[in-house]
Each structure stands twice: as structure tokens, then as C-alpha cells.
C-alpha positions as CSV (number, residue, x, y, z in Angstrom):
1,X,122.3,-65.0,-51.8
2,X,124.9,-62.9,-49.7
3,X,124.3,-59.9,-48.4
4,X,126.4,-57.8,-50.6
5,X,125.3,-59.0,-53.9
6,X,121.5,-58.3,-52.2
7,X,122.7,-54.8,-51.2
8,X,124.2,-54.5,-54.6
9,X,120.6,-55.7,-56.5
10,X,118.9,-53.2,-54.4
11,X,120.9,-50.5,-55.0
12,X,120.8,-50.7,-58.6
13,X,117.1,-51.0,-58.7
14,X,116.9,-48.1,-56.6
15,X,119.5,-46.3,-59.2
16,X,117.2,-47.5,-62.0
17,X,113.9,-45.8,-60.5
18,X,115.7,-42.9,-59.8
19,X,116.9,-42.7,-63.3
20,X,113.4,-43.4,-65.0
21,X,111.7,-40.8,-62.5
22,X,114.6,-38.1,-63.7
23,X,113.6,-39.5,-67.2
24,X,110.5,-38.9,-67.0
25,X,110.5,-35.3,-65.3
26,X,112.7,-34.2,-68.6
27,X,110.1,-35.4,-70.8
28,X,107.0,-34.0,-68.6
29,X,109.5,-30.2,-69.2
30,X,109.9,-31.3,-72.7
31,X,106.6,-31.3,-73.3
32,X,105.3,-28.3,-71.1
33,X,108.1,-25.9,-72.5
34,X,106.7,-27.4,-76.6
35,X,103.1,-26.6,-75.5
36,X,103.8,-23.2,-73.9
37,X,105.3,-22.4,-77.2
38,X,102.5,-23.5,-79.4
39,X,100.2,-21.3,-77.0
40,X,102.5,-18.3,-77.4
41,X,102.4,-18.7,-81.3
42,X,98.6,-19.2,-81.5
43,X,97.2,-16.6,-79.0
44,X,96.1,-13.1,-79.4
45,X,98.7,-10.4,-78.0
46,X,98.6,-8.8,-74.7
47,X,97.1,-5.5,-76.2
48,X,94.4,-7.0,-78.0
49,X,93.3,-9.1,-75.2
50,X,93.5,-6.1,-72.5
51,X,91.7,-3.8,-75.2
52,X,89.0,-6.6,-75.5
53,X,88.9,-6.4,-71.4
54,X,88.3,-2.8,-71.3
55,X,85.6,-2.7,-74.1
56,X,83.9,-5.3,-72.5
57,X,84.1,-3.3,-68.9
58,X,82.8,-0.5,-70.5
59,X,79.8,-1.8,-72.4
60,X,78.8,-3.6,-68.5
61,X,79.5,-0.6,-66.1
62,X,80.4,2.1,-68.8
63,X,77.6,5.3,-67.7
64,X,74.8,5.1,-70.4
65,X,72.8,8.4,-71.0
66,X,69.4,8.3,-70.5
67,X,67.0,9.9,-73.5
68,X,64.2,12.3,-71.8
């Protein structure tokens, strides 16, 4: 085989692994950005889960009176 018709096989099966790794990388962002929005959709608000925070800080450290 001549050199330029190896340079020319390697260069397009660089070019092909370069393509399938970009190909891949859309469909990994595809998927993340189609799973972020399925969490967004089924998960409590940011109120509820900061009111559940502080109720459950104040039952733990919250000052309890003591009954004489």
C-alpha cells in the first residue's frame, strides 16, 4: 500500500472515532437534559422542601420546655 492511501485510511478512521465520540456526547446531553426534566416535573418545590428542612431543625434543636 502507498503511503498516501495509508495516511488517507488513517485519517478517516481517526475522523470516524471522532465523529462517533461527538455522537455519543450529544446523546449522553440528550439524555441528561430528558432526565433533569422528568426530575423537575416530579419533585416537590423549593418551598416545601426548605419548609420540611426547618420543621425538621426545629423538632431536633428546637428549645423544648420542661414541665416542673
Amino acid at each position: 500500500m502507498s503511503k498516501s492511501k495509508q495516511m488517507f485510511t488513517e485519517e478517516r478512521e481517526r475522523s470516524q472515532d471522532q465523529d462517533s465520540h461527538f455522537d455519543a456526547e450529544y446523546r449522553y446531553e440528550q439524555w441528561m437534559s430528558q432526565l433533569k426534566e422528568k426530575q423537575n416535573h416530579n419533585s416537590n418545590s423549593a418551598v416545601e422542601i426548605l419548609n420540611d428542612v426547618f420543621k425538621s431543625y426545629g423538632e431536633i434543636f428546637g428549645t423544648k420546655t420542661k414541665v416542673k
